[in-house]
C-alpha positions as CSV (number, residue, x, y, z in Angstrom):
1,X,125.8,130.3,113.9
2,X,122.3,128.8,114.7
3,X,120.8,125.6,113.5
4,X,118.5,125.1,110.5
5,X,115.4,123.4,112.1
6,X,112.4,121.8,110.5
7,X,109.4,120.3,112.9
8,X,106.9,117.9,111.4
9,X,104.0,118.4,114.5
10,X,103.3,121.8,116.1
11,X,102.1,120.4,119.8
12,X,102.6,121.4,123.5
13,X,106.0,119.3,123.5
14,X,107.7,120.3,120.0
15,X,106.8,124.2,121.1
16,X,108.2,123.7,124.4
17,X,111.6,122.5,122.9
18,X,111.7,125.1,120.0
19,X,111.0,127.9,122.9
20,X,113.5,127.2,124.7
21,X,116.1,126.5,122.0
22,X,114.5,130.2,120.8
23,X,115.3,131.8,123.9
24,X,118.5,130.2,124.1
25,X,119.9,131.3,121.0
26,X,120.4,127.9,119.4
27,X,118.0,128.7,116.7
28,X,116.5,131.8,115.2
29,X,112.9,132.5,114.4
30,X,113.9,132.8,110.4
31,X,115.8,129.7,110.1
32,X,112.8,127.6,112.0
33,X,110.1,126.3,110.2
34,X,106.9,124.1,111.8
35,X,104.4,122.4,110.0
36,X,100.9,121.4,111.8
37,X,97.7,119.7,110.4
38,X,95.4,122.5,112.7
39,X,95.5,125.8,111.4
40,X,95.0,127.6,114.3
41,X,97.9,125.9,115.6
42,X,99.9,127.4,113.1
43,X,98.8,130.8,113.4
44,X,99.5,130.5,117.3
45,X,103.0,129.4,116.4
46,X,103.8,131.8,113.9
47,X,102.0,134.7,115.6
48,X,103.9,134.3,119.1
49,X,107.2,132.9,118.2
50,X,107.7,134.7,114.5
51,X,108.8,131.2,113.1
52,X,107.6,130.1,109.7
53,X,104.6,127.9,110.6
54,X,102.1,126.4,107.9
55,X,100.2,123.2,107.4
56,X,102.2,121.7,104.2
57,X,104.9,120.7,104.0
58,X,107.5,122.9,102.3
59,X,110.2,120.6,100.7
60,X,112.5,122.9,99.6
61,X,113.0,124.1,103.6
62,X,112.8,120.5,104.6
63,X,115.7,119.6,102.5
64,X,117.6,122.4,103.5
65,X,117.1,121.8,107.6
66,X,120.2,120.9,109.5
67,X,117.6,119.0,111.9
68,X,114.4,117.7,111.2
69,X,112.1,117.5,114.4
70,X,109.7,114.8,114.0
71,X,106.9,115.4,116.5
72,X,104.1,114.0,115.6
73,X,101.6,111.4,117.8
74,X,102.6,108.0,117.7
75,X,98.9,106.9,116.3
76,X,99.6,110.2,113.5
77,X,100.4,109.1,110.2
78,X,104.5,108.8,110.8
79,X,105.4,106.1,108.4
80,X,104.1,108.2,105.5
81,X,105.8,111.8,106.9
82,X,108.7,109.8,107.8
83,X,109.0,108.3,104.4
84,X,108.1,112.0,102.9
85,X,111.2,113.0,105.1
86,X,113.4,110.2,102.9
87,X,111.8,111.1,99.2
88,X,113.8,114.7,100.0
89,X,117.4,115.2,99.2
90,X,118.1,115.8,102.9
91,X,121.4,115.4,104.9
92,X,119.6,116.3,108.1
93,X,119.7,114.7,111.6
94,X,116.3,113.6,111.8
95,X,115.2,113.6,116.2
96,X,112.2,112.2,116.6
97,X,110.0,112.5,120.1
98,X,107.2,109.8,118.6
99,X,106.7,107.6,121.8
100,X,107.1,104.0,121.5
101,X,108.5,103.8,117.8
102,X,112.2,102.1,117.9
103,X,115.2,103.4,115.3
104,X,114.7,100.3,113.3
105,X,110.9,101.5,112.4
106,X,112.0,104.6,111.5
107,X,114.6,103.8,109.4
108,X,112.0,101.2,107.4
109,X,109.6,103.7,107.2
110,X,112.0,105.8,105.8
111,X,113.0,103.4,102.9
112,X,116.3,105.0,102.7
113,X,119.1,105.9,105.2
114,X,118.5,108.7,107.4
115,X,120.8,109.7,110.0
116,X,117.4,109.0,113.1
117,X,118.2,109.8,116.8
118,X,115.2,109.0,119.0
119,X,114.7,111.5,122.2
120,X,112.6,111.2,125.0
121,X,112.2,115.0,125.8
122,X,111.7,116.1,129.4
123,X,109.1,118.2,130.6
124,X,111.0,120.9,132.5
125,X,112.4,122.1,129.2
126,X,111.5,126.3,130.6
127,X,113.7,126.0,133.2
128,X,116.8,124.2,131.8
129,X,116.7,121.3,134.2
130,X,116.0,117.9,133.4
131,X,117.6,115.3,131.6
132,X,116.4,114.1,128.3
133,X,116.9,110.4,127.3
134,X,119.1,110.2,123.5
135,X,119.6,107.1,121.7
136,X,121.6,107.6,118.7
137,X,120.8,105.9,115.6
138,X,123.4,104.8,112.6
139,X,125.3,107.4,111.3
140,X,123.5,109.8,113.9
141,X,126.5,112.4,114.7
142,X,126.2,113.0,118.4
143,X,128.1,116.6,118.2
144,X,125.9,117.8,115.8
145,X,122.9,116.8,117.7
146,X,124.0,118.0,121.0
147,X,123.5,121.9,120.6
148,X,120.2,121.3,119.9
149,X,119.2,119.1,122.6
150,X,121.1,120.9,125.4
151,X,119.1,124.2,124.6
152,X,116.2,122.6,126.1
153,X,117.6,120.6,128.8
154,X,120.8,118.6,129.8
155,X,120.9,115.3,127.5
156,X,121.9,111.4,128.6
157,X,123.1,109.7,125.5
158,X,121.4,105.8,126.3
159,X,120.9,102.7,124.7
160,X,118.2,102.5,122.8
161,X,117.0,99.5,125.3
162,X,116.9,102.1,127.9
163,X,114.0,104.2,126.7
164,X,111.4,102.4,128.4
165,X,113.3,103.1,132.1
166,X,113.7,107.0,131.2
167,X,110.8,107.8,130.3
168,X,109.2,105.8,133.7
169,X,111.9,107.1,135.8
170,X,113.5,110.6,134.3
171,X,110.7,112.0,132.3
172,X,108.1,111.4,135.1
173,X,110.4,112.1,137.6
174,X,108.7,115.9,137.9
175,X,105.6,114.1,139.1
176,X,106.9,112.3,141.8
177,X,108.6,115.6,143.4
178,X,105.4,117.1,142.5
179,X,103.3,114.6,145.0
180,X,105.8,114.6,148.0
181,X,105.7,118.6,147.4
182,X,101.9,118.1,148.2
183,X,102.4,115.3,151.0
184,X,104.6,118.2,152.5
185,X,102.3,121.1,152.2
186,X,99.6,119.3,153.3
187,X,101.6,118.1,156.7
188,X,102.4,121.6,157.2
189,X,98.9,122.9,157.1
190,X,98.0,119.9,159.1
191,X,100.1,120.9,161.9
192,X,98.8,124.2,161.7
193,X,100.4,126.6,159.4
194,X,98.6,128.5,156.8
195,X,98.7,127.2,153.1
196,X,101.1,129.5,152.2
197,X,103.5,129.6,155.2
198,X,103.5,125.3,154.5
199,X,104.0,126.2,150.5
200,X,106.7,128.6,150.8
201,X,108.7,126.4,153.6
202,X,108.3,123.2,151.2
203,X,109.5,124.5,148.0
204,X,112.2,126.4,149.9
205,X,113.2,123.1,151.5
206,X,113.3,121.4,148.3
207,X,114.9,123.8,146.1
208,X,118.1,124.0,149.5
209,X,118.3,120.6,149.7
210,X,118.5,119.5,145.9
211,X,121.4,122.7,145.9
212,X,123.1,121.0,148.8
213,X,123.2,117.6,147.5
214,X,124.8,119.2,144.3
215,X,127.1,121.3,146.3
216,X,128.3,118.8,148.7
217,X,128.5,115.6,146.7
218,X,127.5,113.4,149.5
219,X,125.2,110.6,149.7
220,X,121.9,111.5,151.4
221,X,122.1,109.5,154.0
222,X,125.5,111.4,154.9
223,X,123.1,114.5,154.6
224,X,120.2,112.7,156.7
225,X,123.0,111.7,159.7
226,X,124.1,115.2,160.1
227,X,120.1,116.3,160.3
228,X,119.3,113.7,162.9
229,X,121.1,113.6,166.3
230,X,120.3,111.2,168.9
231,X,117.1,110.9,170.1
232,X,116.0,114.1,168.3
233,X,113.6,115.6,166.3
234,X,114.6,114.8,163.2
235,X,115.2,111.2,163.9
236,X,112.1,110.4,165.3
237,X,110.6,111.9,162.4
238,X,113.0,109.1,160.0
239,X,111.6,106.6,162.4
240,X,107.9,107.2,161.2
241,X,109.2,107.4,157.4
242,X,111.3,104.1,158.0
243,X,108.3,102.6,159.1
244,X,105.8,103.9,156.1
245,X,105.2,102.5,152.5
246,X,107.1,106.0,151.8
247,X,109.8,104.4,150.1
248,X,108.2,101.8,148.2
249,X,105.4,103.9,147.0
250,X,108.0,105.9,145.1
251,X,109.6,102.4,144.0
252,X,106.3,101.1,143.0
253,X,105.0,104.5,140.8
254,X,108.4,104.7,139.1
255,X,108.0,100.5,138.2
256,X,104.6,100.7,137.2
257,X,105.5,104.2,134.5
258,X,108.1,101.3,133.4
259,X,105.8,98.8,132.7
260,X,103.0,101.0,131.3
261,X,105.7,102.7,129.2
262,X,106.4,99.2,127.3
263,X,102.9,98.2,127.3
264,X,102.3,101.2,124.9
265,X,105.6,101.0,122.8
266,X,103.9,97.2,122.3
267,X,100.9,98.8,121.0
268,X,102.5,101.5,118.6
């Protein structure tokens, strides 16, 4: 049986999610409906994922969705949608992905009870990794929920408090893997390999060493003693790491996508 879904916002983030819940199974092209201000967003929609996709709302389909998506820009019009969402005889779990707005301003905006679970989505939803930050609101049902959110993704059910830290640390983590992937190609091409002899070795090297931390269940550094013997290669290469900003760069990014985070939930 798949899930009645309704998403109010038709962008790069709410597609991603609805294709890979499509190509999962969770949902079915005939039971999803998406409704976008741009027209030629719509027709995009419709035309490459066979959803229902128009620019008004339909309240008849909105009041009949099992989950309503709400995935609209946090300087969109969201209090007015929202409280759209709450004039309709819904029973729906209502996820929204609207950056920096809190449970408690959806459920005013609202201006009755809705059953609100706030989801910072990651952005490796294609290839079924990544962890998406959940905070449940009242009378949110966390199994009914949960099928939808695992189609894109695995799912960390948080305090609501916590939003700011995931999305600096979890959501952005792609971006830090992303520069140390460059640092690495780049060193390899420095010592002279071709681009895509240092390319192919990096992501190679990543992709073995995240499966052998997951296979293994040891600590890295149990992983980094059995790489570097005494007096050897690899431990003279720790040696020059030990001795960089390495470490607190990463500390430092990760920090300051914190703090930026807040500063914009502030502004919202």
């Amino acid at each position: 049986m798949t899930i009645k879904v309704y998403a109010i916002g038709g962008g790069q983030m709410v597609e991603a999610i609805l294709r890979a819940a499509l190509r999962n199974k969770v949902i079915e092209p005939s039971a999803t409906t998406v409704t976008d201000i741009s027209e030629q967003r719509v027709s995009f929609l419709h035309e490459n994922y066979g959803i229902d996709a128009q620019t008004i709302i339909d309240e008849k389909k909105l009041s009949a969705a099992e989950i309503i998506l709400l995935g609209v820009r946090p300087q969109d019009d969201w209090k007015a949608l929202t409280a759209q969402i709450g004039a309709t005889e819904t029973a729906a779990q209502v996820i929204s992905i609207i950056a920096g707005v809190t449970l408690a301003q959806l459920q005013a905006a609202s201006n009755k009870k809705l059953a609100f679970t706030r989801i910072i989505p990651n952005t490796l939803t294609d290839t079924g990794y990544g962890y998406s930050g959940a905070a449940l609101g009242e009378g949110a049902e966390r199994e009914l929920v949960t099928p939808f959110l695992e189609s894109f993704g695995k799912v960390d059910f948080i305090p609501e408090e916590q939003i700011d830290i995931y999305t600096g640390y979890a959501v952005c983590g792609p971006n830090y893997v992303y520069n140390f992937y460059i640092a690495l190609t780049n060193a390899g091409v420095l010592s002279g390999l071709s681009r895509k002899q240092a390319n192919a070795i990096a992501l190679e090297n990543l992709k073995g060493a995240a499966k052998f931390l997951e296979m293994t269940g040891k600590h890295a550094y149990e992983l980094l003693d059995v790489n570097n013997s005494a007096g050897g290669v690899g431990i003279t290469a720790q040696h020059e790491i030990d001795a960089s900003d390495f470490a607190a760069g990463v500390q430092n990014a990760v920090l300051a996508a914190v703090k930026r985070t807040t500063q914009l939930g502030k502004k919202g």
